[in-house]
PDB file of the backbone (N, CA, C, O) and the ligand in Angstrom, with CONECT records:
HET     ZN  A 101       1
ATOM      1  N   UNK A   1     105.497  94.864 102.879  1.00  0.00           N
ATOM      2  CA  UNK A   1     106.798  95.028 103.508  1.00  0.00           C
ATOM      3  C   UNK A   1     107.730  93.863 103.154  1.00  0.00           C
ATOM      4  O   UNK A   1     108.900  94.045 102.818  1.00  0.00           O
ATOM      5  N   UNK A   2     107.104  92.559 103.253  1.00  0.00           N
ATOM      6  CA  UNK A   2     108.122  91.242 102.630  1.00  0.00           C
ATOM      7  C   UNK A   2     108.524  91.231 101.319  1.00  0.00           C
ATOM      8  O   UNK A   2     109.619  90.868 100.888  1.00  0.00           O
ATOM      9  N   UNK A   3     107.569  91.653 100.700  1.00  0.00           N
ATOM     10  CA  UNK A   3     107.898  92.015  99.092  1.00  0.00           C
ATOM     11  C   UNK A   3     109.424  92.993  98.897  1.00  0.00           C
ATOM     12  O   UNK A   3     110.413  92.785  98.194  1.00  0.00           O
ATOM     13  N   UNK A   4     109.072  94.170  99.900  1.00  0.00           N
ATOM     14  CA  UNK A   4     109.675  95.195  99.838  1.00  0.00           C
ATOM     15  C   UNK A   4     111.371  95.290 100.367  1.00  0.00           C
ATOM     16  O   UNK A   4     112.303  95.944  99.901  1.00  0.00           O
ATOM     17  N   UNK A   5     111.286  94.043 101.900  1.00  0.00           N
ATOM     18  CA  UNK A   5     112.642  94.410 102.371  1.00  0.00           C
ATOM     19  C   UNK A   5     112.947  92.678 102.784  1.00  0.00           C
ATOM     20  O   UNK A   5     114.033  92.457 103.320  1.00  0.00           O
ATOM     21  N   UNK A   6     112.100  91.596 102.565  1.00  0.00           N
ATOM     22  CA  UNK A   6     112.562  90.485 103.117  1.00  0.00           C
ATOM     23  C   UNK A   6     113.990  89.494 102.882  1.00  0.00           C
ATOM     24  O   UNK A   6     114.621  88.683 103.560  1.00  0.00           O
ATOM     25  N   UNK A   7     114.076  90.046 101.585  1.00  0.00           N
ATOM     26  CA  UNK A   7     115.186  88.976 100.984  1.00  0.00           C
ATOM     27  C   UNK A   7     116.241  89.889 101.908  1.00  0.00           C
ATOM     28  O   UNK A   7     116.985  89.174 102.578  1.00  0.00           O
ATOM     29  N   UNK A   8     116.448  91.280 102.074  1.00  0.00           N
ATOM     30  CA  UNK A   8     117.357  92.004 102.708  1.00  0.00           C
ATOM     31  C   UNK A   8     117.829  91.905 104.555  1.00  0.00           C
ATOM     32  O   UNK A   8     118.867  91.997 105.209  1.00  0.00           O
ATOM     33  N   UNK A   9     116.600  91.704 104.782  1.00  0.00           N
ATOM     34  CA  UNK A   9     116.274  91.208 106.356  1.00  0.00           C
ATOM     35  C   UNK A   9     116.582  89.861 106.664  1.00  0.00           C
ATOM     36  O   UNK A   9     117.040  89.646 107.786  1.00  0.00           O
ATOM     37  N   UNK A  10     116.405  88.818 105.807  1.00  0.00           N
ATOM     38  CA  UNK A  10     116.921  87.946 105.892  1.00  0.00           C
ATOM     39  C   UNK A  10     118.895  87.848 105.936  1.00  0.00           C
ATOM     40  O   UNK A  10     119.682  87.238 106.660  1.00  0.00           O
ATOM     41  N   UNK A  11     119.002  88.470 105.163  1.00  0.00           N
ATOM     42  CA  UNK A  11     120.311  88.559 105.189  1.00  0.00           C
ATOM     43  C   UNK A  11     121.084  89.319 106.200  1.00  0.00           C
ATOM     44  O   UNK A  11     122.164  89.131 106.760  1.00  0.00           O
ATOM     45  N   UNK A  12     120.140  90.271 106.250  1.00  0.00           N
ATOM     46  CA  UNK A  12     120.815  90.482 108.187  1.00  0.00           C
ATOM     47  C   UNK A  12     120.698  90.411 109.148  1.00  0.00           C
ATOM     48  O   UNK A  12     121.371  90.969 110.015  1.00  0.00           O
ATOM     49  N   UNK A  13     119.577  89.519 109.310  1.00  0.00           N
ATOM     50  CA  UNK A  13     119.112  88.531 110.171  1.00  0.00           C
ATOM     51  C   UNK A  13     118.236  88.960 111.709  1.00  0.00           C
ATOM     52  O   UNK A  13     117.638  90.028 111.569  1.00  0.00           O
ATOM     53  N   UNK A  14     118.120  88.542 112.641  1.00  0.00           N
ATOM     54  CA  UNK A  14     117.178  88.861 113.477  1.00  0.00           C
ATOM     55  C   UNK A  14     117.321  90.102 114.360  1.00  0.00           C
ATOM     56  O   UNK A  14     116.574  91.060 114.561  1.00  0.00           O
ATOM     57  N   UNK A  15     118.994  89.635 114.998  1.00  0.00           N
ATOM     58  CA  UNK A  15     119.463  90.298 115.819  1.00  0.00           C
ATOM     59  C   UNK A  15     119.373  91.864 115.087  1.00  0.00           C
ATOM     60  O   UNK A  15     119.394  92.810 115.875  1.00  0.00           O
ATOM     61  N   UNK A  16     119.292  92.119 113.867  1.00  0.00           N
ATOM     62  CA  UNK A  16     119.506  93.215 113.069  1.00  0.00           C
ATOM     63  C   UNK A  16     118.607  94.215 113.382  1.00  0.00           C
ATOM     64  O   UNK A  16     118.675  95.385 113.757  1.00  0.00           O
ATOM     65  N   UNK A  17     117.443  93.134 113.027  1.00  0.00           N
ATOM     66  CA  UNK A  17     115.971  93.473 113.011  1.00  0.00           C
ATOM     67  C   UNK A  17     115.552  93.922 114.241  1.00  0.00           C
ATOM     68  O   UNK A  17     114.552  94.639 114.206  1.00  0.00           O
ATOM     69  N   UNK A  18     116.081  93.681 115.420  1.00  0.00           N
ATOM     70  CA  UNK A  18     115.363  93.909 116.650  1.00  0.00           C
ATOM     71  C   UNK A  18     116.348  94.987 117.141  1.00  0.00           C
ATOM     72  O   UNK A  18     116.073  95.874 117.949  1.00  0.00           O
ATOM     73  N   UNK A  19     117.330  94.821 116.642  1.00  0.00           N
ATOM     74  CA  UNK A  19     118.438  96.392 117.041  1.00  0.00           C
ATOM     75  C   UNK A  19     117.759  97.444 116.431  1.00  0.00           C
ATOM     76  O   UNK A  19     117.242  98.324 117.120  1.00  0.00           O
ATOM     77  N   UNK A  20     117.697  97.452 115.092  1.00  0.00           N
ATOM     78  CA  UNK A  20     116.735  98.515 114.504  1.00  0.00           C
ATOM     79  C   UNK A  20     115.231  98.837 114.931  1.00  0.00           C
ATOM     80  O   UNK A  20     114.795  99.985 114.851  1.00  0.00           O
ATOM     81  N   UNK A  21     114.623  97.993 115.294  1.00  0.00           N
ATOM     82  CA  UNK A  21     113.285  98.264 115.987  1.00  0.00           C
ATOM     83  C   UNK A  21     113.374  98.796 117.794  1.00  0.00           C
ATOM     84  O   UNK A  21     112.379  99.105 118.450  1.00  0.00           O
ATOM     85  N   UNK A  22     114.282  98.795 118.130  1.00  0.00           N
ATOM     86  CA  UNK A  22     114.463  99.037 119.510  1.00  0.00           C
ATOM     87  C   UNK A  22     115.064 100.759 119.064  1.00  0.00           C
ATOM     88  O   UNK A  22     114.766 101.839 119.575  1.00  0.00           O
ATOM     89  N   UNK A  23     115.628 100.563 118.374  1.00  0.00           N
ATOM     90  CA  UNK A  23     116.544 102.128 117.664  1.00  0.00           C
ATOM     91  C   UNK A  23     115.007 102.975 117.265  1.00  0.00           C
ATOM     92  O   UNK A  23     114.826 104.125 117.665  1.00  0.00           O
ATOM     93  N   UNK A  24     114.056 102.300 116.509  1.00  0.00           N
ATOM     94  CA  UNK A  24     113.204 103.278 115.885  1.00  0.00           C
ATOM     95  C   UNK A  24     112.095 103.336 117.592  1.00  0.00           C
ATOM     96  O   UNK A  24     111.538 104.408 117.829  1.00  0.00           O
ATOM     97  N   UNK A  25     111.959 102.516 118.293  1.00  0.00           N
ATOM     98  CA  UNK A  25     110.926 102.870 119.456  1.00  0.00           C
ATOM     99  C   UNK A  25     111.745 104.421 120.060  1.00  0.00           C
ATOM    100  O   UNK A  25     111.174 105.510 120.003  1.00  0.00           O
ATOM    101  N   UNK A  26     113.113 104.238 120.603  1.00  0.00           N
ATOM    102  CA  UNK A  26     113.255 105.285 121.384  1.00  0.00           C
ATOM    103  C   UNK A  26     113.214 106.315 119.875  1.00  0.00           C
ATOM    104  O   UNK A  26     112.009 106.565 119.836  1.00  0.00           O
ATOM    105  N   UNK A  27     113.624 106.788 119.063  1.00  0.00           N
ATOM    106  CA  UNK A  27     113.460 107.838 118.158  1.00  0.00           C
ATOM    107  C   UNK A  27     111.839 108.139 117.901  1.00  0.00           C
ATOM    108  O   UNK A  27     111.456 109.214 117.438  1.00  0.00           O
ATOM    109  N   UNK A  28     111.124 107.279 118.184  1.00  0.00           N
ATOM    110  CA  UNK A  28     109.798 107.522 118.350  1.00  0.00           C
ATOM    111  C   UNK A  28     109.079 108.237 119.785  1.00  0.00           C
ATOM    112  O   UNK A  28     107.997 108.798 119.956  1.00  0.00           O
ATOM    113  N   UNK A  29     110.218 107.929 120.702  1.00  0.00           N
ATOM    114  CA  UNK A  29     109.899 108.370 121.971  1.00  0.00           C
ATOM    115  C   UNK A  29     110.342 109.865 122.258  1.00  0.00           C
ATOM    116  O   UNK A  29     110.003 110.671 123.124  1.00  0.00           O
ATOM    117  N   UNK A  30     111.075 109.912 121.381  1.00  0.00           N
ATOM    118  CA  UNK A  30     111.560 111.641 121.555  1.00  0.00           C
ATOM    119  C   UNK A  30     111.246 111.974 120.132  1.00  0.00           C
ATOM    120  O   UNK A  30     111.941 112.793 119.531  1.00  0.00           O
ATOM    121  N   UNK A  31     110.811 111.718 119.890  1.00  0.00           N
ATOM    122  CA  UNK A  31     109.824 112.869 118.791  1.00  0.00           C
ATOM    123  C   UNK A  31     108.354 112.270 119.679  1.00  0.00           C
ATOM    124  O   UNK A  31     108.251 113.488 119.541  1.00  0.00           O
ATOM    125  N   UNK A  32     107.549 111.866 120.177  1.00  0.00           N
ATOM    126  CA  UNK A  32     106.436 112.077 121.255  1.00  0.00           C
ATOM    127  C   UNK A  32     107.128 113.153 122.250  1.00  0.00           C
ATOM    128  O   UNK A  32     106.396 114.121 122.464  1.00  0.00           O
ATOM    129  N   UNK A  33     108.218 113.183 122.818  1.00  0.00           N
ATOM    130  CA  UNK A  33     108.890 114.185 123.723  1.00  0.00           C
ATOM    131  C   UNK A  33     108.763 115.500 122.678  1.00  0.00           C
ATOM    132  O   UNK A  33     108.193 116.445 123.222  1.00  0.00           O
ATOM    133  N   UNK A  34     109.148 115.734 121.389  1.00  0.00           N
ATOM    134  CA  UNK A  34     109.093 117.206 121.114  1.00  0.00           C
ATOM    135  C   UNK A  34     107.618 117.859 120.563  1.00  0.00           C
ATOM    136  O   UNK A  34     107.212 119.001 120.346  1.00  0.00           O
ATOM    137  N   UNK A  35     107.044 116.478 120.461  1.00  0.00           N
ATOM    138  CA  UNK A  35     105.430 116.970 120.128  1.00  0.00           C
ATOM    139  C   UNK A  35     105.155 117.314 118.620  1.00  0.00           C
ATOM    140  O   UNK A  35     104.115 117.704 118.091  1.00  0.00           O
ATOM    141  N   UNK A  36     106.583 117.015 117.999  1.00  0.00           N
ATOM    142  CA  UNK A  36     106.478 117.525 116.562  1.00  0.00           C
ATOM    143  C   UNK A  36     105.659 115.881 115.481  1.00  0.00           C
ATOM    144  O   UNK A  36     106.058 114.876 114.894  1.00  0.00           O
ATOM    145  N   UNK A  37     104.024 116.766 115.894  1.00  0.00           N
ATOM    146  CA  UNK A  37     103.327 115.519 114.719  1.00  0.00           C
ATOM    147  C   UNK A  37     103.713 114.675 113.573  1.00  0.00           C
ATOM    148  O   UNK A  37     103.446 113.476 113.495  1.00  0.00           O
ATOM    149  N   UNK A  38     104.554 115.572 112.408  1.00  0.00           N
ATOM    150  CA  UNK A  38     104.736 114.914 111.492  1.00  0.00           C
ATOM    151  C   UNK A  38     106.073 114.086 111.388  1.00  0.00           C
ATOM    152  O   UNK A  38     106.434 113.440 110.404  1.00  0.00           O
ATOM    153  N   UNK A  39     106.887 114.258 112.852  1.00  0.00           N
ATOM    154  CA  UNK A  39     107.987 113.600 113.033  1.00  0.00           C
ATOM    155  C   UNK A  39     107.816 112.410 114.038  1.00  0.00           C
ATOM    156  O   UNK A  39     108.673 111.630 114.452  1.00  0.00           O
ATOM    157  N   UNK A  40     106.706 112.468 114.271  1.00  0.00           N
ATOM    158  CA  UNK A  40     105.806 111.278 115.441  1.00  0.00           C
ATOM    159  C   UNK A  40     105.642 110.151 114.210  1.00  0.00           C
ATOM    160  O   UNK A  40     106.200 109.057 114.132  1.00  0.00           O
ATOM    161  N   UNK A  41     104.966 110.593 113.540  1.00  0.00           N
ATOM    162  CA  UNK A  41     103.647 109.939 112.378  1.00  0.00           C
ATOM    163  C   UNK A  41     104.643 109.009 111.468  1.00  0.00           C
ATOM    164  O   UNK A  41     104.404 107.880 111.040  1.00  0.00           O
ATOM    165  N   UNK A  42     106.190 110.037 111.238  1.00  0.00           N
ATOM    166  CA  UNK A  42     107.138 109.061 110.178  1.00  0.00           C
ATOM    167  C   UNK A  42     107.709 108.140 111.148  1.00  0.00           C
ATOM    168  O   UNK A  42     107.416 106.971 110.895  1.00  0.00           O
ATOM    169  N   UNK A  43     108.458 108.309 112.213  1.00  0.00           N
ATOM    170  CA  UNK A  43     108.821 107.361 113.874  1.00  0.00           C
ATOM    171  C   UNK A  43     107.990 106.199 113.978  1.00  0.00           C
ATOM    172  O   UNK A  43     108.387 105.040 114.097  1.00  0.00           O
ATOM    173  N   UNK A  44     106.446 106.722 113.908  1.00  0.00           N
ATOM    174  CA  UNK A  44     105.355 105.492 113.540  1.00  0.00           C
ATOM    175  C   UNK A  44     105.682 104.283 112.755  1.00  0.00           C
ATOM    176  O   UNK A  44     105.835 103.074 112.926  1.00  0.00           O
ATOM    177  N   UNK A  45     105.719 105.154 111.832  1.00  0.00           N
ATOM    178  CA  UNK A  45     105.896 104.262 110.320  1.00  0.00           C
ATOM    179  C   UNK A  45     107.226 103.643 110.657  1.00  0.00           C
ATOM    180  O   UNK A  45     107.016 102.477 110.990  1.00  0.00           O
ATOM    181  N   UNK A  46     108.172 103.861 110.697  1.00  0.00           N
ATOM    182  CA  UNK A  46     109.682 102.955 111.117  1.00  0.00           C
ATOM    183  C   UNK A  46     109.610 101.626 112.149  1.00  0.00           C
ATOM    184  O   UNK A  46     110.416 100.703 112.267  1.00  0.00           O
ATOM    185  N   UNK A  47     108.129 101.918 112.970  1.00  0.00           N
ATOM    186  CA  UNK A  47     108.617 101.376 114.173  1.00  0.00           C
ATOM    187  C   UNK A  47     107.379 100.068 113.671  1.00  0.00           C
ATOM    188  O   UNK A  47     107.469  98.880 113.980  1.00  0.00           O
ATOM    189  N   UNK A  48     106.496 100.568 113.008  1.00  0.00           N
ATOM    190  CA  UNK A  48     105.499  99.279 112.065  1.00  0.00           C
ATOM    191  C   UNK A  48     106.814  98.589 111.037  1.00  0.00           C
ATOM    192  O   UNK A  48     106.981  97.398 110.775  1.00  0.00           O
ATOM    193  N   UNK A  49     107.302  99.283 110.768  1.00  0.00           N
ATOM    194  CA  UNK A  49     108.468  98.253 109.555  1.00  0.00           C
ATOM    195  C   UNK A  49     109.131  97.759 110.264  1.00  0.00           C
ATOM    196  O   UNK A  49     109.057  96.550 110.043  1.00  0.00           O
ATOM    197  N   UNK A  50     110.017  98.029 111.316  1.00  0.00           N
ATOM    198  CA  UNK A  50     110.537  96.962 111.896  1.00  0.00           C
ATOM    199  C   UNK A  50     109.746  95.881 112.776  1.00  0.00           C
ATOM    200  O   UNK A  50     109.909  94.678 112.978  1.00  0.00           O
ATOM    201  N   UNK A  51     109.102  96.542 113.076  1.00  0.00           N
ATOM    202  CA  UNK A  51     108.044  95.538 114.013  1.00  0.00           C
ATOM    203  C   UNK A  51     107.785  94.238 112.535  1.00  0.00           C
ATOM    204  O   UNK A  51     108.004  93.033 112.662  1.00  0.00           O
ATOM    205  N   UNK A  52     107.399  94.762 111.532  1.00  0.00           N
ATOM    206  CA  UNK A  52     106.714  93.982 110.458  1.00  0.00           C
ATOM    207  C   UNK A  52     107.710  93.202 110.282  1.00  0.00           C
ATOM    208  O   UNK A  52     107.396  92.017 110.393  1.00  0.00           O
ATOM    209  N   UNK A  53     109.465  93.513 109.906  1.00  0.00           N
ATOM    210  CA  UNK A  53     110.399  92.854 109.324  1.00  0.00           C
ATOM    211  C   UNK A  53     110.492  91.752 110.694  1.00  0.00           C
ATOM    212  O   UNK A  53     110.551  90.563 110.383  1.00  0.00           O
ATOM    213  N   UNK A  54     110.504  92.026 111.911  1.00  0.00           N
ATOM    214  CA  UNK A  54     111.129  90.829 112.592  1.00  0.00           C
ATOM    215  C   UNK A  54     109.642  90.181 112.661  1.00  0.00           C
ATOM    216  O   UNK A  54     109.795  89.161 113.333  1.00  0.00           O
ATOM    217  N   UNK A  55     108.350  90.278 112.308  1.00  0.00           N
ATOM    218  CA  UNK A  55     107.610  88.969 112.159  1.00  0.00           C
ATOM    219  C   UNK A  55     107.639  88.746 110.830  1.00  0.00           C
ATOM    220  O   UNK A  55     106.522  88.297 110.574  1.00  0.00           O
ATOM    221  N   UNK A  56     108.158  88.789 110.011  1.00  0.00           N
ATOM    222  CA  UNK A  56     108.136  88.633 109.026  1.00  0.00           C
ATOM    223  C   UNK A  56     109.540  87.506 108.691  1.00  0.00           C
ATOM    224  O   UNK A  56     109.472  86.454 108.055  1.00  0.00           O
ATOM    225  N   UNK A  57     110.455  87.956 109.169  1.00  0.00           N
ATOM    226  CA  UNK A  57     111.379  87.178 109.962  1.00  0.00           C
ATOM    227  C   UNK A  57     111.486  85.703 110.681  1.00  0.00           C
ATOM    228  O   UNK A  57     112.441  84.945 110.509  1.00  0.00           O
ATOM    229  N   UNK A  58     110.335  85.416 111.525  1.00  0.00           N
ATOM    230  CA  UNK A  58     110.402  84.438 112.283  1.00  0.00           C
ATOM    231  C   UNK A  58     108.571  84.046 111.591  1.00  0.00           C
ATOM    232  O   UNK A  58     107.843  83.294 112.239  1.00  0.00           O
ATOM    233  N   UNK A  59     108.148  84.607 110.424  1.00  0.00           N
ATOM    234  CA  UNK A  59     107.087  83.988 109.443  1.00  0.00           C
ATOM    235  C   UNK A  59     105.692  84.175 110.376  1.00  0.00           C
ATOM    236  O   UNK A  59     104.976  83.174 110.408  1.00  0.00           O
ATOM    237  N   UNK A  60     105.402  84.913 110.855  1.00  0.00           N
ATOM    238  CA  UNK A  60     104.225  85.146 111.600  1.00  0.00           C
ATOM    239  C   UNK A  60     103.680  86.525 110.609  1.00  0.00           C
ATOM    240  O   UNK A  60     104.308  87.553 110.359  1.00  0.00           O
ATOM    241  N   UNK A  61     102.577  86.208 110.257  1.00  0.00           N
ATOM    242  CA  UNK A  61     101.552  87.533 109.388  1.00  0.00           C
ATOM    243  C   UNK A  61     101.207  88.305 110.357  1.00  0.00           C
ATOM    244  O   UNK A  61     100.212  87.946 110.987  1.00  0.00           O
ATOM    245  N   UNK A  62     101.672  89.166 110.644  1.00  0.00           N
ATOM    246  CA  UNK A  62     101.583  89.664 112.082  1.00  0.00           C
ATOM    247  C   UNK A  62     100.078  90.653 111.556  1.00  0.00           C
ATOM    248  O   UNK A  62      99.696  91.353 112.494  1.00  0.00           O
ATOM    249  N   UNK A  63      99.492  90.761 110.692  1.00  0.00           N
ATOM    250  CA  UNK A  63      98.282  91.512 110.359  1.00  0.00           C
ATOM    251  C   UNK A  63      97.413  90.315 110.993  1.00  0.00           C
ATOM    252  O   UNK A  63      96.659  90.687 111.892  1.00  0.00           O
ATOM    253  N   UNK A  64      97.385  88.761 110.642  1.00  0.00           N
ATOM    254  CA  UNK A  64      96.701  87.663 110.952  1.00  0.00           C
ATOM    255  C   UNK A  64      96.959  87.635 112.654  1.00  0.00           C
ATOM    256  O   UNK A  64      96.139  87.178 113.451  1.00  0.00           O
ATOM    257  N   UNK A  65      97.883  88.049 112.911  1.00  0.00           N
ATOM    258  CA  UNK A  65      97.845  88.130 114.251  1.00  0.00           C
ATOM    259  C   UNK A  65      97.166  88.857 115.114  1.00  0.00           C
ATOM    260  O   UNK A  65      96.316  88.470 115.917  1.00  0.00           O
ATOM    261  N   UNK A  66      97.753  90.426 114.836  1.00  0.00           N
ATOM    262  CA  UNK A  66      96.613  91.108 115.561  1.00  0.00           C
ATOM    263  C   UNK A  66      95.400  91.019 115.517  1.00  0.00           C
ATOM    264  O   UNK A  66      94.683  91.342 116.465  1.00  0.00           O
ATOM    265  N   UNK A  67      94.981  90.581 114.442  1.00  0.00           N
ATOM    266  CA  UNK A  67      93.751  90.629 114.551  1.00  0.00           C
ATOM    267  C   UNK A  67      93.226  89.340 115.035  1.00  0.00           C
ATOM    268  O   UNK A  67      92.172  89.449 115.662  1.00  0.00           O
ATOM    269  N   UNK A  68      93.566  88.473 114.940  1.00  0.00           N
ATOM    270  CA  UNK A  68      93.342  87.042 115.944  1.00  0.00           C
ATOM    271  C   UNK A  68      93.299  87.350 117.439  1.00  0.00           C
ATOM    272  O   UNK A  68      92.539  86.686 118.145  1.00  0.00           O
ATOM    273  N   UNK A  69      94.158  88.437 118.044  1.00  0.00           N
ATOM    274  CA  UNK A  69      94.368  88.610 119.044  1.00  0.00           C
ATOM    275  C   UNK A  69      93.439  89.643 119.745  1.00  0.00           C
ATOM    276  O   UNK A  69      93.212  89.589 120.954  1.00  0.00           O
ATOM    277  N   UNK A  70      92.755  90.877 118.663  1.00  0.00           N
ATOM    278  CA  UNK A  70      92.550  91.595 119.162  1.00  0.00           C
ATOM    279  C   UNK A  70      90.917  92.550 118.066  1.00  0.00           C
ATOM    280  O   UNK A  70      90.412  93.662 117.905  1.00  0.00           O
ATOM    281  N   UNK A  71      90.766  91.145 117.638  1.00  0.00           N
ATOM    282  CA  UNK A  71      90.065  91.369 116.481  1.00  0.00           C
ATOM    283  C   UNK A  71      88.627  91.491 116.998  1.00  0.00           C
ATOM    284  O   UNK A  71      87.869  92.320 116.494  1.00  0.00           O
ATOM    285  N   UNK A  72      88.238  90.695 117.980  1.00  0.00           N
ATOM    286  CA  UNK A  72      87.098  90.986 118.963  1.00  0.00           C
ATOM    287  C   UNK A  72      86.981  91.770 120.012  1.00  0.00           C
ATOM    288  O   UNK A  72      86.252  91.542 120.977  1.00  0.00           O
ATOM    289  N   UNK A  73      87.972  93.094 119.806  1.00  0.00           N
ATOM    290  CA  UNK A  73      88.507  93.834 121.135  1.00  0.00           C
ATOM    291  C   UNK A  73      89.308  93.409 122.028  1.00  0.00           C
ATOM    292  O   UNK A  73      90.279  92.726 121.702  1.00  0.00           O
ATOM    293  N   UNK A  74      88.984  93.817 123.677  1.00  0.00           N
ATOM    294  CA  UNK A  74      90.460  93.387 124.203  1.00  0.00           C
ATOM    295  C   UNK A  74      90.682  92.371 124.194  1.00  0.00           C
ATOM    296  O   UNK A  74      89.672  91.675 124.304  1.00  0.00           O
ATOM    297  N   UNK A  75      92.015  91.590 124.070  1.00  0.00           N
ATOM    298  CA  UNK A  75      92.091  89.790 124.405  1.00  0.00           C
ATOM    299  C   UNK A  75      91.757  89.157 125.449  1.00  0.00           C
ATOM    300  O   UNK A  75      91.459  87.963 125.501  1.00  0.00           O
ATOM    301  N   UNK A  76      91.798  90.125 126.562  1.00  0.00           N
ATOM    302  CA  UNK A  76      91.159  89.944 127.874  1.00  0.00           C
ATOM    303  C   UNK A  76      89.904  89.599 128.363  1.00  0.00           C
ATOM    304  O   UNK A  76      89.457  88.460 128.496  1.00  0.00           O
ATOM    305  N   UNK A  77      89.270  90.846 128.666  1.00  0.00           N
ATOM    306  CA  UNK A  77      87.915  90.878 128.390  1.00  0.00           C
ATOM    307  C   UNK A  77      86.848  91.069 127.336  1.00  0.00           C
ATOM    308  O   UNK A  77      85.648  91.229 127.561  1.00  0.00           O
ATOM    309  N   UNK A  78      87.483  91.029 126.070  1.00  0.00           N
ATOM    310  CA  UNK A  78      86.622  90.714 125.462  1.00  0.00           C
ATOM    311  C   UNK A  78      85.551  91.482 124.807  1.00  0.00           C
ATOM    312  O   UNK A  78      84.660  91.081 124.057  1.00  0.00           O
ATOM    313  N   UNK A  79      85.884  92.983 125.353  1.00  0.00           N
ATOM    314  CA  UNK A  79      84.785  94.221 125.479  1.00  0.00           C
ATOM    315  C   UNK A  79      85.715  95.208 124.255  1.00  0.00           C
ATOM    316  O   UNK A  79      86.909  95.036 124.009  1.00  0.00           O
ATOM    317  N   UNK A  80      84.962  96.079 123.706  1.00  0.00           N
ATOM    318  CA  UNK A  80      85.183  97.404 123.190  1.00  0.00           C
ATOM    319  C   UNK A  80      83.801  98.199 123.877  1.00  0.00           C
ATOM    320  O   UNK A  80      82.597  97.999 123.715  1.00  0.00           O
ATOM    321  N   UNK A  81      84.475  99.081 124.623  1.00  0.00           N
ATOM    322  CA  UNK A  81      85.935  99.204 125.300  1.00  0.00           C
ATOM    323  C   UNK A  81      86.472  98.680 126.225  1.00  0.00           C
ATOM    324  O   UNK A  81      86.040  98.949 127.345  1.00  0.00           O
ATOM    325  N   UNK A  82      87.399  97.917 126.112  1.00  0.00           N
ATOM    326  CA  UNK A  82      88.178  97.185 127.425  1.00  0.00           C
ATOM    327  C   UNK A  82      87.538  97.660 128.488  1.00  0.00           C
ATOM    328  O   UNK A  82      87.293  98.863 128.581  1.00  0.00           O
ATOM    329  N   UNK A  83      87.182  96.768 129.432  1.00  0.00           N
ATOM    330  CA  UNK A  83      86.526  97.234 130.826  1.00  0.00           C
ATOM    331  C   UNK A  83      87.370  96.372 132.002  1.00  0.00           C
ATOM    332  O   UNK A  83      86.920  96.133 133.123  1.00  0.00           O
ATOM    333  N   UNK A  84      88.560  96.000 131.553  1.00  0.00           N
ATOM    334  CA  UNK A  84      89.847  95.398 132.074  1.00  0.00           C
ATOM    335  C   UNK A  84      89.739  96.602 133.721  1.00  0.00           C
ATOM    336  O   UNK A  84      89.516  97.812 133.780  1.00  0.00           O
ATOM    337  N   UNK A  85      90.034  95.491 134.931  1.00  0.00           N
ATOM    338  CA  UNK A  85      90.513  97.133 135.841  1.00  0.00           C
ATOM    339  C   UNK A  85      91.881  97.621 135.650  1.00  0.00           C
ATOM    340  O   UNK A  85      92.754  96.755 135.601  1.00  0.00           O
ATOM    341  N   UNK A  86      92.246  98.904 135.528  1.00  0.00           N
ATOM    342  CA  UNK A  86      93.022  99.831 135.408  1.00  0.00           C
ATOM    343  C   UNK A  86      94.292  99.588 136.198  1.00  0.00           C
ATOM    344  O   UNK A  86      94.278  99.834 137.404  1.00  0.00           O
ATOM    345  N   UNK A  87      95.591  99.039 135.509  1.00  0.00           N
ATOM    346  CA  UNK A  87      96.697  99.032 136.169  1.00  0.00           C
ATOM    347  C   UNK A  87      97.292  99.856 135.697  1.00  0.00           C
ATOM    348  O   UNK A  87      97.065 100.327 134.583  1.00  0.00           O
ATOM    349  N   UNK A  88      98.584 100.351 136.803  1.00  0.00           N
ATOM    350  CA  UNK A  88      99.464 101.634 136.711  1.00  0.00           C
ATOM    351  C   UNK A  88     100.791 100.717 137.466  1.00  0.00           C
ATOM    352  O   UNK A  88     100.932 100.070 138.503  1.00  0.00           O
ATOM    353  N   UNK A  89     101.680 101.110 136.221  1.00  0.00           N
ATOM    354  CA  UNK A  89     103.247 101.403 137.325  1.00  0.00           C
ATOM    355  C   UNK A  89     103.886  99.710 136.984  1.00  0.00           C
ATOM    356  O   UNK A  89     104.948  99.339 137.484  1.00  0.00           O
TER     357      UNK A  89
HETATM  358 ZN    ZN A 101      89.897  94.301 128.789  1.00  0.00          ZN2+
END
């Protein structure tokens, strides 16, 4: 993705990046609302590129991340499968 869009992201900087990633979550949220899979799956993909461009942005490998974070299962407890108790709301 840095290869692909960084010199461009840089140039339009953060605020850009997080307008567009807030833009691709809700367009992701109503295509989950119409149930239409292959319009979920591309929503996906938009919402990993922006997610990617603003760490990519502020220089965090956000692949090195998650998985630092979540690479032994939950960050919490520690388990696959999370055996965290169950919050709602
Ligand atoms: Zn847990």
């Amino acid at each position: 993705m840095a290869h692909t869009y960084l010199a461009r992201d840089r140039t339009r900087g953060l605020d850009w990046a997080f307008k567009r990633l807030n833009d691709e979550i809700m367009e992701l949220r109503m295509a989950v609302e119409k149930g239409k899979k292959r319009e979920i799956s591309a929503e996906s993909a938009d919402v990993f590129a922006w997610l990617t461009s603003v760490s990519n942005l502020v220089e965090i490998d956000l692949e090195s991340a998650s998985y630092e974070k979540y690479g032994n299962g939950c960050s919490k407890c520690q388990q696959i499968p999370c055996s965290c108790p169950m919050k709602r709301g």
